[in-house]
C-alpha positions as a LaTeX table, in Angstrom:
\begin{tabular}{lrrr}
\hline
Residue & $x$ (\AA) & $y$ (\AA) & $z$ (\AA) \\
\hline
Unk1 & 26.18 & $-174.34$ & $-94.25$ \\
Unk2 & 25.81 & $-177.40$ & $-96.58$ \\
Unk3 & 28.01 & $-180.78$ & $-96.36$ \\
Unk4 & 29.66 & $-182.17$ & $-98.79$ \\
Unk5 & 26.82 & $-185.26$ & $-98.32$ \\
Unk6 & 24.34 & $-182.83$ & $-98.85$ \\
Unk7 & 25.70 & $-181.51$ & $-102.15$ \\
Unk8 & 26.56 & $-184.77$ & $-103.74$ \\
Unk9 & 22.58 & $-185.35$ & $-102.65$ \\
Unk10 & 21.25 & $-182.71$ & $-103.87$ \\
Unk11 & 23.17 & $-182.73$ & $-107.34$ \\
Unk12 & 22.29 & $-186.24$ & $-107.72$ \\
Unk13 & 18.76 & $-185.33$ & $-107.48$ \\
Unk14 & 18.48 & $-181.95$ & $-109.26$ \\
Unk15 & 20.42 & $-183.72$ & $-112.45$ \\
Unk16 & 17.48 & $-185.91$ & $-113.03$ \\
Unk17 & 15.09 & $-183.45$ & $-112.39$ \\
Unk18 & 12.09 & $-182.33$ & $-114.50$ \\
Unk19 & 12.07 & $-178.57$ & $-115.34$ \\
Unk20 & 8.73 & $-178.33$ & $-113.37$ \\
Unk21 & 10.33 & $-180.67$ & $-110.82$ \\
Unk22 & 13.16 & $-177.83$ & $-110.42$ \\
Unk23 & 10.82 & $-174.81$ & $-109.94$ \\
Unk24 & 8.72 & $-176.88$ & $-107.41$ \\
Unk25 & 12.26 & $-177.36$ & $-105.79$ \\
Unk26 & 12.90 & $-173.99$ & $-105.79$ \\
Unk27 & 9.45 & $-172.44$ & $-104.64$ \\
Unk28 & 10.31 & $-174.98$ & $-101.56$ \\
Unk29 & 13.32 & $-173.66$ & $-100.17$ \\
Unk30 & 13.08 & $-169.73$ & $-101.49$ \\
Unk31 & 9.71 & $-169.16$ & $-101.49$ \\
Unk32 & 9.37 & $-166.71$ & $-99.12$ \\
Unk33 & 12.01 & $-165.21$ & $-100.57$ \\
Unk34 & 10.42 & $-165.34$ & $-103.70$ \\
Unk35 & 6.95 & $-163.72$ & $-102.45$ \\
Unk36 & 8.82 & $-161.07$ & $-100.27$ \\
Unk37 & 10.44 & $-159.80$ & $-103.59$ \\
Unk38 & 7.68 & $-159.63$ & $-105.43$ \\
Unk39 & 5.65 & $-158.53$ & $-103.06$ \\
Unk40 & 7.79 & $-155.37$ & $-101.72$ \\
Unk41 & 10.09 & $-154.87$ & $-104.98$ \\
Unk42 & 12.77 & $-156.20$ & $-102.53$ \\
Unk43 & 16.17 & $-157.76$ & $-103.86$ \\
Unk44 & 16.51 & $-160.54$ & $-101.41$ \\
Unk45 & 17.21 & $-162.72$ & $-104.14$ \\
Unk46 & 20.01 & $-160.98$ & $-105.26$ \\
Unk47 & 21.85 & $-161.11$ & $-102.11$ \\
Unk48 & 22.36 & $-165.14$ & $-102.03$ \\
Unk49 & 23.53 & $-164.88$ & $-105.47$ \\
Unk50 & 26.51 & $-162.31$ & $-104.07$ \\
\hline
\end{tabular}
């Protein structure tokens, strides 16, 4: 679970964010999620997004 203080946080930094900034961001917190899908044709992406 997230906070609220998290969230304000987090938007605060993502809105001022470089695109390359983002993806960095991203590989950071889902990247094993990331490699496990491409790596095993897996769709553990598409289950946070449910």
């Amino acid at each position: 679970m997230v906070g609220e203080f998290e969230l304000a946080m987090y938007a605060t930094l993502l809105s001022t964010a470089t695109r390359s900034e983002l993806e960095e961001f991203v590989r950071a917190k889902l990247g094993p999620l990331i490699e496990q899908d491409e790596a095993k044709s897996a769709r553990l992406l598409d289950s946070l997004r449910s």
